[in-house]
DORORO-686060 format. One record per residue: residue number from 1; residue in three letters; y, z, x of N, C-alpha, C in turn. Coordinates in steps of 0.001 Angstrom, whole numbers. Atoms other than C-alpha are relative to their C-alpha. Example, Ala and Ser with C-alpha at 12.3 -4.5 7.8 and 13.67 -1.06 7.14 Angstrom:
// residues 2
1;ala;-1190;0;890;-4500;7800;12300;1200;0;900
2;ser;-1190;-60;-820;-1060;7140;13670;1090;730;-770
***
This chain:
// residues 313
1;unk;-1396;409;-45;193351;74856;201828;684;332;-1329
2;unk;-260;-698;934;195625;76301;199401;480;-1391;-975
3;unk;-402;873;931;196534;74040;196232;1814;-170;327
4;unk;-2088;390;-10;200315;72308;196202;320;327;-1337
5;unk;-738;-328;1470;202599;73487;193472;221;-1386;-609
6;unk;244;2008;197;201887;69753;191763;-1077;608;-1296
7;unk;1062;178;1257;200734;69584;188102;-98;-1133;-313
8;unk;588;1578;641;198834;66213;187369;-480;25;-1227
9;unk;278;84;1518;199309;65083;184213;-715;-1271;-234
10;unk;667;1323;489;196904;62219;182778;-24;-164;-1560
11;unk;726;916;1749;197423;60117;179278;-398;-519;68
12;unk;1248;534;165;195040;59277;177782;-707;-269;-1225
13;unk;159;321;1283;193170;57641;174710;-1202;-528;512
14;unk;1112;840;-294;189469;56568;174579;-147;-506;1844
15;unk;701;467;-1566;188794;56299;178635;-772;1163;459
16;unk;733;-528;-198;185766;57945;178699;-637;-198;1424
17;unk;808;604;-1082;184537;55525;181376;595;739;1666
18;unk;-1141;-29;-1546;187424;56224;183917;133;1759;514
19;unk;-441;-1610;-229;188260;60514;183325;-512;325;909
20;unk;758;-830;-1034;185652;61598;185199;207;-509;1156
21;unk;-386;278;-1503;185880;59821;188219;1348;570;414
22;unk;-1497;79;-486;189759;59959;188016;-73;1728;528
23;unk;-282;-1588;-137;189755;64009;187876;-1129;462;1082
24;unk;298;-378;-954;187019;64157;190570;897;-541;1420
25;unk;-796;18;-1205;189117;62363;192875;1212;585;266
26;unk;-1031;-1108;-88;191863;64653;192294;-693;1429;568
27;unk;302;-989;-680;189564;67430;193209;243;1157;-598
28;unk;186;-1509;578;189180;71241;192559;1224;736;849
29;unk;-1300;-1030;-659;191873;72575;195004;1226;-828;745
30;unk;-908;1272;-384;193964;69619;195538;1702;1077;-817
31;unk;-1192;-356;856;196689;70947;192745;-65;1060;-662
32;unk;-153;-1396;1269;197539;74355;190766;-587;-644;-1658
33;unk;358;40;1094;196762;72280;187308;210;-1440;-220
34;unk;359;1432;29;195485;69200;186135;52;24;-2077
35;unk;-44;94;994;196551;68239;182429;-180;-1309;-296
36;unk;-82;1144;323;195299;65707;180337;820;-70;-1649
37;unk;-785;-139;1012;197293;64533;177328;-431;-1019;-1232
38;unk;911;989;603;195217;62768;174740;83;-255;-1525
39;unk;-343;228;1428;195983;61029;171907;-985;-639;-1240
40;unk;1035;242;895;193185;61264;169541;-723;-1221;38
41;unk;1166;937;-819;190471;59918;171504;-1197;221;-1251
42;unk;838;276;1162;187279;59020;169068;-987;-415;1337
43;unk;1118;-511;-1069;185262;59447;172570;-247;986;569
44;unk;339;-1339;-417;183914;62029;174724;1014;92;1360
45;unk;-643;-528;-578;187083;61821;176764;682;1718;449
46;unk;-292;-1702;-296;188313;65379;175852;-1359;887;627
47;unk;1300;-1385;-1015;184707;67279;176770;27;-169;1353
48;unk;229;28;-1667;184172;65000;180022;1622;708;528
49;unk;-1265;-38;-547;187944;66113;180753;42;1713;333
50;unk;-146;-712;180;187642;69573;179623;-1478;904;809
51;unk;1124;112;-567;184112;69903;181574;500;350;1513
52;unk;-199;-43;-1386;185646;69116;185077;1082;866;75
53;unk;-1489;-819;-399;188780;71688;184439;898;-194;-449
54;unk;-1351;293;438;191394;70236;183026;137;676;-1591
55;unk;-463;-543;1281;193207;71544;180070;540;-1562;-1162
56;unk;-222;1353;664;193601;68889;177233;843;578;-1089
57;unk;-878;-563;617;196651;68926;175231;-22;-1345;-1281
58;unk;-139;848;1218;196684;66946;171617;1388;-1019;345
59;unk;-1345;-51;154;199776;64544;171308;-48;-1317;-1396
60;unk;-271;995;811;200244;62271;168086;1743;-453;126
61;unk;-978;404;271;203140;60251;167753;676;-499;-1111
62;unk;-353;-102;1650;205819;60038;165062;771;-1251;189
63;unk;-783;1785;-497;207300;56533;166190;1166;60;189
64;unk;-874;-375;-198;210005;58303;167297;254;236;1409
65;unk;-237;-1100;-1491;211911;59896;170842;-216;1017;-694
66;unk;80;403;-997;210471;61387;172535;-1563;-759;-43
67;unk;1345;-196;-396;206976;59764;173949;-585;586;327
68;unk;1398;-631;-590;203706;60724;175369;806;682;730
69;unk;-881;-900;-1343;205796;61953;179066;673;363;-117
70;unk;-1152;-1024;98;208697;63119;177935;-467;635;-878
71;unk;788;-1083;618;207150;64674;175146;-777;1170;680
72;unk;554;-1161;-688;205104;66870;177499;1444;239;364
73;unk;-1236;-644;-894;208209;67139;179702;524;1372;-1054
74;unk;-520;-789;645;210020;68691;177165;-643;1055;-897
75;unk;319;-874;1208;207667;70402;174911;-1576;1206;898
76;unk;944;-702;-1101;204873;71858;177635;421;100;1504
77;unk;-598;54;-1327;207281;71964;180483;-624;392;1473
78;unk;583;-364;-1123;205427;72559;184162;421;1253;304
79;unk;-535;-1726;-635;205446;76224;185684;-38;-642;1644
80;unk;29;394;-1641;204997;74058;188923;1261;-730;218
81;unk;-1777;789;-566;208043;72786;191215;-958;-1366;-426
82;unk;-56;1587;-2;206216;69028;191027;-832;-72;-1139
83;unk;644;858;1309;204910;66944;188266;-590;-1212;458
84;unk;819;1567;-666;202747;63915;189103;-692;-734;-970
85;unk;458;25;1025;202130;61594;186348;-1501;-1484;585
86;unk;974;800;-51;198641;59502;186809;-679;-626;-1045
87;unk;825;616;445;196798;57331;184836;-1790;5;65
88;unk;1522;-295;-210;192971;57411;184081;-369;-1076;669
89;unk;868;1583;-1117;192193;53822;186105;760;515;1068
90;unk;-581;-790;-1351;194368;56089;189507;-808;647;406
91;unk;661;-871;-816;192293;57401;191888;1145;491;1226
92;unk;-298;-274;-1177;193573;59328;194636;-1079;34;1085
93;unk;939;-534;-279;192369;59192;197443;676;561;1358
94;unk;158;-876;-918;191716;60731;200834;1741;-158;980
95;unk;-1386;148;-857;194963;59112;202999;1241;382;-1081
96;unk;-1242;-944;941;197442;60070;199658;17;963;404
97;unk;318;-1160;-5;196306;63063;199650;778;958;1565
98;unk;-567;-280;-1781;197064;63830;203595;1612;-30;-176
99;unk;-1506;140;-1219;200335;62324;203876;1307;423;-1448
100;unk;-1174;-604;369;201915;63613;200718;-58;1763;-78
101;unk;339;-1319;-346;200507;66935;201733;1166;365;1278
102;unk;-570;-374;-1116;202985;66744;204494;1293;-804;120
103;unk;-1258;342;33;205990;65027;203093;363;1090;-1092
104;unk;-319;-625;1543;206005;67545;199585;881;1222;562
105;unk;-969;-1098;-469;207059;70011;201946;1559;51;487
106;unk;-1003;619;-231;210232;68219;202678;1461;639;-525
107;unk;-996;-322;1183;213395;70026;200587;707;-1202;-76
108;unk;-1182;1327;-398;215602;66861;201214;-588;-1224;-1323
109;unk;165;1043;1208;213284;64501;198202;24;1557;-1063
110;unk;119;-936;1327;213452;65767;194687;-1179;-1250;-835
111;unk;778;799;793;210994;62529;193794;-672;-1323;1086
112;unk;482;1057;-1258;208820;59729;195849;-328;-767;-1159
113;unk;1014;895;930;207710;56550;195008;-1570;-248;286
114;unk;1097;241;-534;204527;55606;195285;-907;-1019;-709
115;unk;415;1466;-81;202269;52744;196066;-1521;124;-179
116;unk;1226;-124;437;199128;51499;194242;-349;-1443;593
117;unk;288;1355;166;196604;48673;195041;-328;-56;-936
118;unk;72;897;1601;195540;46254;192410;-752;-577;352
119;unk;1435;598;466;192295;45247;191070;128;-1467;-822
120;unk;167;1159;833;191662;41754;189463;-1385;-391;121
121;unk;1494;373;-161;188483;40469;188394;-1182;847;815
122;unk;853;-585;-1104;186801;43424;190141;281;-14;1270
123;unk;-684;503;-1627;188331;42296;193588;1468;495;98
124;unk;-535;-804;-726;190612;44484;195429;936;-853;53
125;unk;-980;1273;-592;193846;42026;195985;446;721;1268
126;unk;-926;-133;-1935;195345;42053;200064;1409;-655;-176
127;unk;-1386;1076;-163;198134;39560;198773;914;686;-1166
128;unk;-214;30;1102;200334;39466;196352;1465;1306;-359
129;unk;-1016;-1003;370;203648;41592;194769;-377;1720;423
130;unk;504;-1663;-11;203235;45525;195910;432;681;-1502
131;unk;-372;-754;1465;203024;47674;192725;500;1688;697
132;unk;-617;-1671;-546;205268;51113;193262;450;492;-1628
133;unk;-520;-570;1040;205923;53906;190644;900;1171;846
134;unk;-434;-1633;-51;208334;57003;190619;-1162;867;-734
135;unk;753;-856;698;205474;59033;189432;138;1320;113
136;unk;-137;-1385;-573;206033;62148;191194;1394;216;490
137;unk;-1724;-226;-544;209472;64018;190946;-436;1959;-617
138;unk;643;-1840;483;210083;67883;190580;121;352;-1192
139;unk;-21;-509;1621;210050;69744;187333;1398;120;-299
140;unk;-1395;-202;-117;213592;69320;186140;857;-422;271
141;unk;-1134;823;-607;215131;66896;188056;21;-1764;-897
142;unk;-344;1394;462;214862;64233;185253;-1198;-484;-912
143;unk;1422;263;955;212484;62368;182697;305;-1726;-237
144;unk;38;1191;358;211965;58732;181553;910;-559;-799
145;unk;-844;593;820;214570;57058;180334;-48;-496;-1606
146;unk;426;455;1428;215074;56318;176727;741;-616;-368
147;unk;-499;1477;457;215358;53536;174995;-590;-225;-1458
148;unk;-360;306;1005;216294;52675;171494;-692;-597;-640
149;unk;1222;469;180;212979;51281;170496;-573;-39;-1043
150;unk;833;-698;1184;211782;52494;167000;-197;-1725;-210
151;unk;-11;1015;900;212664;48968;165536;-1270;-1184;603
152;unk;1225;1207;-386;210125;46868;167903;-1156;334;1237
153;unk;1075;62;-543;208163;48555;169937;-1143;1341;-609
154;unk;662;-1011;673;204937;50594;168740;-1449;630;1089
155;unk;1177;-564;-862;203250;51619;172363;877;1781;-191
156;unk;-162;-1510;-57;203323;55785;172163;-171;492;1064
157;unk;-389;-232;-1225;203932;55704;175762;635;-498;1026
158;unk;-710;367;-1038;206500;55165;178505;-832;-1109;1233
159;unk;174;1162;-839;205225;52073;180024;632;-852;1149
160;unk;-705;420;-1065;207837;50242;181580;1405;525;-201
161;unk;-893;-1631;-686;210472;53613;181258;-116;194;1028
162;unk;-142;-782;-1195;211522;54229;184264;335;1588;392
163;unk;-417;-1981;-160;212110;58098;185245;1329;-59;685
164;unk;-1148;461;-612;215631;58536;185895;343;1641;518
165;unk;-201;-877;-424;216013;61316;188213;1324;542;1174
166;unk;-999;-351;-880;218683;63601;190024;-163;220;1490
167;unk;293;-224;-1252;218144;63840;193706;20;-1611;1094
168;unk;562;1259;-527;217046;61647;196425;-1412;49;252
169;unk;1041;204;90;213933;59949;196328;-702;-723;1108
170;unk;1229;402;-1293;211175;59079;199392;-920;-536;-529
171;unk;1227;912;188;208360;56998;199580;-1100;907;749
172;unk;1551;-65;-744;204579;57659;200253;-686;-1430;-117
173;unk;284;1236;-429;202982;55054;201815;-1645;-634;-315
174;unk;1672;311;346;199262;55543;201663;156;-220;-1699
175;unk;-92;211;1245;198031;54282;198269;-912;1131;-980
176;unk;1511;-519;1367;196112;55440;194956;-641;-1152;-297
177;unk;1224;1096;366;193531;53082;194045;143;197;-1562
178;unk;-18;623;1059;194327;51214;191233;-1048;-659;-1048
179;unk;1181;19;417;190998;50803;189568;-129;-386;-1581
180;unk;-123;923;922;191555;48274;186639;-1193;-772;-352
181;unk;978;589;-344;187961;47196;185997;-216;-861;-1345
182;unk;-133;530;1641;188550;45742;182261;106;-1260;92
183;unk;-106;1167;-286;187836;42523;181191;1460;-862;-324
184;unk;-1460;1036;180;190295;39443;181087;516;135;-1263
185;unk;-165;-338;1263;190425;39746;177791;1371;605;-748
186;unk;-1037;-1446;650;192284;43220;177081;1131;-465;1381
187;unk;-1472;403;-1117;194196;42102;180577;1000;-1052;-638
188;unk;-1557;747;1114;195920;38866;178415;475;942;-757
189;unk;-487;-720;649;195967;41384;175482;1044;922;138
190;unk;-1127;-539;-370;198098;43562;177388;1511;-266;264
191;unk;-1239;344;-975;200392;41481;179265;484;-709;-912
192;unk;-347;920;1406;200936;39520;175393;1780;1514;-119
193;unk;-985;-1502;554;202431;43534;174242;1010;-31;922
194;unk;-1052;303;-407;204134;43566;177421;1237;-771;103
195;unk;-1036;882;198;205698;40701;177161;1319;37;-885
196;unk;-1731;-93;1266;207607;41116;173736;481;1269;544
197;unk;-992;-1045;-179;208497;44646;175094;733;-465;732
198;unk;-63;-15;-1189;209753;43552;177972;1040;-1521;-822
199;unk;-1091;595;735;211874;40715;175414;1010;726;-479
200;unk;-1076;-1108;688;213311;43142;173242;791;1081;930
201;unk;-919;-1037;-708;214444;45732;176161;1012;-1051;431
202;unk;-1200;369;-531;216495;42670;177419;1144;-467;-920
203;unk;-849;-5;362;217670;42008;174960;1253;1632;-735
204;unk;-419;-1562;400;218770;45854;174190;881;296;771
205;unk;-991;-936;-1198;220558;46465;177683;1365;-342;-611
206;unk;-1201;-83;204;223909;46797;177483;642;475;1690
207;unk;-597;-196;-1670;227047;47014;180614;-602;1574;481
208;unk;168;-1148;-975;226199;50700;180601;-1471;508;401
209;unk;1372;-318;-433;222690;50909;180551;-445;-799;1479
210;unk;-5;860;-1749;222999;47996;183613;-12;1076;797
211;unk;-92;-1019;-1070;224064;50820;185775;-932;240;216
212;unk;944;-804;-178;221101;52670;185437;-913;-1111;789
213;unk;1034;753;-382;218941;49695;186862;-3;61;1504
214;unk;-25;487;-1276;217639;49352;190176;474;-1285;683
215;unk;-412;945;-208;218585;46550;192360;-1070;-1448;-648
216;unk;1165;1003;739;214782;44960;191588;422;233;-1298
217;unk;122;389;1524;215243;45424;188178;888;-716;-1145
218;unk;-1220;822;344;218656;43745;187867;-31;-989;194
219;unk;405;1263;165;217343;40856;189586;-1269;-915;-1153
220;unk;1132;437;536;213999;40554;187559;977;-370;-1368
221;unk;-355;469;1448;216354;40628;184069;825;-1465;410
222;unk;-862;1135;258;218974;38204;185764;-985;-1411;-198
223;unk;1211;909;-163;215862;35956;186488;-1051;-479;-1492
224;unk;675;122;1092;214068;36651;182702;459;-1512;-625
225;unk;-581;1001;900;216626;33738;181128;47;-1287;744
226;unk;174;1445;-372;215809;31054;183791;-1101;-355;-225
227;unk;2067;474;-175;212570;28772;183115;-354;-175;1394
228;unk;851;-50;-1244;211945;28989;186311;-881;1320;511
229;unk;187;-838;-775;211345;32465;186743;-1732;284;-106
230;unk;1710;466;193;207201;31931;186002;66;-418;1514
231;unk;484;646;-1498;207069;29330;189288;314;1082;1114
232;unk;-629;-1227;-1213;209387;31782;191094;-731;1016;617
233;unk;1404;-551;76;206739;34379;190685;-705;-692;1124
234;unk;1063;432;-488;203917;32353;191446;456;-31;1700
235;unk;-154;654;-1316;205236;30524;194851;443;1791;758
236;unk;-196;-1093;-858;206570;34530;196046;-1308;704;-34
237;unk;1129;-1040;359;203347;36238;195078;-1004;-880;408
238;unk;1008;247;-583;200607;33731;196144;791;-601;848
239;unk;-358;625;-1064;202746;31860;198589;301;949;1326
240;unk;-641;-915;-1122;204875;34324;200631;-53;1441;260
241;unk;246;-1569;169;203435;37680;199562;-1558;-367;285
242;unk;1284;-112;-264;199922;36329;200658;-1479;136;-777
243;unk;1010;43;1249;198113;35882;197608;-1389;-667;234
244;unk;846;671;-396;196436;33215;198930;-1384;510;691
245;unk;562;-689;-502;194509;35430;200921;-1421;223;-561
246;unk;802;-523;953;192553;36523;197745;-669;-1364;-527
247;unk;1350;994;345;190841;32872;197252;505;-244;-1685
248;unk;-376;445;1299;190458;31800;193584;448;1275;-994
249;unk;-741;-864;839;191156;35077;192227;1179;642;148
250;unk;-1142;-310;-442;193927;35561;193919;850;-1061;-1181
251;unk;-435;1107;621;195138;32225;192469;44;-46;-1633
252;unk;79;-551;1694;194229;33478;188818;878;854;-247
253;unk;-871;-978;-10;196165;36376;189209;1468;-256;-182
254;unk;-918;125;444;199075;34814;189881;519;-1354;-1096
255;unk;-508;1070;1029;199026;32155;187514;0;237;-1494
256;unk;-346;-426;1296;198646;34408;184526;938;1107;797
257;unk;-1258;-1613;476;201458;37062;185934;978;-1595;-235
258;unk;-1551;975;436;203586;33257;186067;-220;-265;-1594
259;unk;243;-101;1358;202234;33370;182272;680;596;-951
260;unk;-1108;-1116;390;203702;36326;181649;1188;-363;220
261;unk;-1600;-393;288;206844;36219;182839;683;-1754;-668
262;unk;-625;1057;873;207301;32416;181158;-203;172;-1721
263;unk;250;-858;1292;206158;34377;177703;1605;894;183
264;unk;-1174;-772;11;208981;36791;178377;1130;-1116;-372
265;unk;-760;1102;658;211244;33835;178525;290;-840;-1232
266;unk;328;609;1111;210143;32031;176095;318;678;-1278
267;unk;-412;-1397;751;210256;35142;173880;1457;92;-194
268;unk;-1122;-413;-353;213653;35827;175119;1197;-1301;-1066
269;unk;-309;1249;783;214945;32100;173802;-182;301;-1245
270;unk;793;121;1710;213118;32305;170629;1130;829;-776
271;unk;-334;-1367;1162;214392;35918;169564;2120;-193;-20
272;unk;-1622;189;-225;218538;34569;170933;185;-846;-1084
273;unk;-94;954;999;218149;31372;168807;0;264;-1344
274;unk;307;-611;1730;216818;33345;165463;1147;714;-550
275;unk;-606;-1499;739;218838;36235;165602;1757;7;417
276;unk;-1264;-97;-536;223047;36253;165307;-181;590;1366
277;unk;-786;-1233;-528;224676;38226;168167;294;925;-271
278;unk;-418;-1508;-38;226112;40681;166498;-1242;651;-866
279;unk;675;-1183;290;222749;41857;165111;-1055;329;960
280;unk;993;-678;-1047;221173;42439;168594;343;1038;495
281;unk;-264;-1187;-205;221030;46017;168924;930;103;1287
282;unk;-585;29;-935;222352;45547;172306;541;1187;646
283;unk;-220;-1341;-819;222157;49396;173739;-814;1079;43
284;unk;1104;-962;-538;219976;51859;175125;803;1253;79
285;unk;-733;-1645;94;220426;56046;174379;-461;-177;1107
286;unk;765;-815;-1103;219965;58317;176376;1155;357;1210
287;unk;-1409;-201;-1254;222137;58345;180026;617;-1210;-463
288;unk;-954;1171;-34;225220;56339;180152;859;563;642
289;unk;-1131;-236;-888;226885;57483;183342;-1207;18;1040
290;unk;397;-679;-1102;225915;58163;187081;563;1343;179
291;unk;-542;-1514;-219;227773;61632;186321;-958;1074;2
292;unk;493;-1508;410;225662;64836;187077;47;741;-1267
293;unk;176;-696;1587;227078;66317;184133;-233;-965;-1323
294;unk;680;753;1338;226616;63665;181576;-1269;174;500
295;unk;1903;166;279;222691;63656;182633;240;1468;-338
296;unk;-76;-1694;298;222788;67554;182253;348;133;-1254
297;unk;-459;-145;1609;224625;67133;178795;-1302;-793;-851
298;unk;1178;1118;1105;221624;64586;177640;-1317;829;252
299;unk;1271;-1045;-76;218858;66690;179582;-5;1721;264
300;unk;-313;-1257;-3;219790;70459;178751;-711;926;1112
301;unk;951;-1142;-542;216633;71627;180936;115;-485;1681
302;unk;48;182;-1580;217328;70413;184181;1088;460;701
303;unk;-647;-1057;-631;218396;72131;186840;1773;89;354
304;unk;-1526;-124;342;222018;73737;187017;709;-35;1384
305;unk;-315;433;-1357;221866;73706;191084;226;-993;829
306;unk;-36;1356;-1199;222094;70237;192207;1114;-664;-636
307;unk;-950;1169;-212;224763;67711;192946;-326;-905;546
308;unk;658;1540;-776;222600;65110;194607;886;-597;-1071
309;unk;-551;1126;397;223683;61779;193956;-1463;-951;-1109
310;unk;951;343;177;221585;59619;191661;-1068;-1180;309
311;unk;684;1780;-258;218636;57204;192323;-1079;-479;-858
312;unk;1435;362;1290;217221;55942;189115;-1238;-1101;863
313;unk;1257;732;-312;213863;54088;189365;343;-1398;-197
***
């Protein structure tokens, strides 16, 4: 079967454990080119990577725009129409594979979302919030939003950047296997980092960066500044999203994501109370229109043929 014009890109740092699997379940004739993007790993990520095929591209960061993904975007640009950005804990597998084999051919998307399950404690969750990314959009039609960041955040990759692309965007339904097998540990540790990011961007937005938000993501900020929005969580995610389902680890799950998002809050309070008004940055570069040509004036390399309408992430 012939490969899809689809270059999978994977960052990556120290996940020796995960590469290999991840890039066998991508396969040998799945895609034209499989890049990994590795930021001075001090394991045998680059050989196992460079072993199964893939090309491994250096990337240090200068604590500056752009990141890890737009950094490729812009500086190793794809010779393929699609881009597909994965993670080393993403497997694909066999039903992805199928059914976006037979939507890619579509001209009508320029980007899909797509849906992962989620691991906790080793256990597969059935309940619980669905996790969806824009991961896959075409070469050109757009890159991760940027955001004004130097002063407080110090991850060297587009985390919770959304990709803000020109076209319209479709869903794939089958999943990737989300394959999170790390202990609790580095899971608080994470969702700590997240948290203050995930303070500081709210407090950063501004009316015009609002635009750019999805409808979820307009409710999740209006929701950041109530103390409720922790329980809120919990009772939608093990109550009415079926969490329950998952037994006591289900029940863990969501009682550290209601952790999280009462950290965000909490956060959120703290950093309003400390800090005047007028010295909260209060605005995000980058786009500041739904106009075709303002994104075109901010992203020089994307394409000069379309007038779609837009549907950020």
């Amino acid at each position: 079967m012939e490969p899809l014009d689809i270059t999978i890109v994977i960052p990556v740092k120290n996940e020796e454990k995960l590469i290999g699997d991840c890039l066998k379940s991508v396969g040998t004739d799945f895609c034209k080119k499989i890049i990994v993007i590795d930021s001075s790993s001090t394991d045998r990520t680059c050989e196992i990577a460079e072993r199964l095929g893939a090309e491994v591209i250096n990337f240090k960061w200068d604590g500056k725009f752009p990141k890890k993904r737009n950094w490729f975007l812009r500086n190793h640009t794809p010779t393929t129409k699609w881009v597909l950005f994965l993670d080393a804990d993403e497997f694909l597998t066999e039903g992805f594979k199928k059914e976006l084999r037979s939507k890619i051919q579509k001209d009508s998307y320029v980007g899909f979302w797509l849906s992962y399950s989620i691991y906790f404690a080793g256990k597969k969750l059935r309940g619980g919030y669905p996790l969806q990314k824009l991961a896959l959009f075409q070469v050109g039609a757009g890159e991760y939003e940027r955001i004004k960041e130097q002063h407080w955040s110090k991850l060297d990759m587009e985390i919770h950047e959304h990709p803000i692309v020109e076209g319209k965007v479709g869903k794939i339904k089958s999943k990737i296997d989300h394959r999170d097998f790390r202990s609790i540990e580095h899971y608080i540790q994470k969702q700590r980092e997240y948290a203050k990011w995930e303070s500081y961007r709210y407090l950063d937005l501004n009316p015009k960066s609002r635009l750019l938000l999805t409808a979820k993501q307009k409710l999740k900020y209006r929701l950041l500044t109530s103390p409720w929005v922790g329980p809120l969580y919990f009772l939608g995610s093990f109550i009415f999203l079926g969490g329950f389902r998952d037994g006591y680890t289900g029940l863990t799950f969501a009682f550290l994501k209601m952790a999280y998002f009462n950290e965000i809050y909490c956060r959120i309070k703290e950093l309003k109370s400390s800090c005047p008004s007028h010295l909260i940055p209060g605005q995000i570069t980058g786009l500041k229109s739904k106009s075709s040509q303002k994104i075109k004036s901010r992203f020089p390399y994307l394409k000069r043929n379309t007038s779609a309408k837009i549907f950020p992430n």
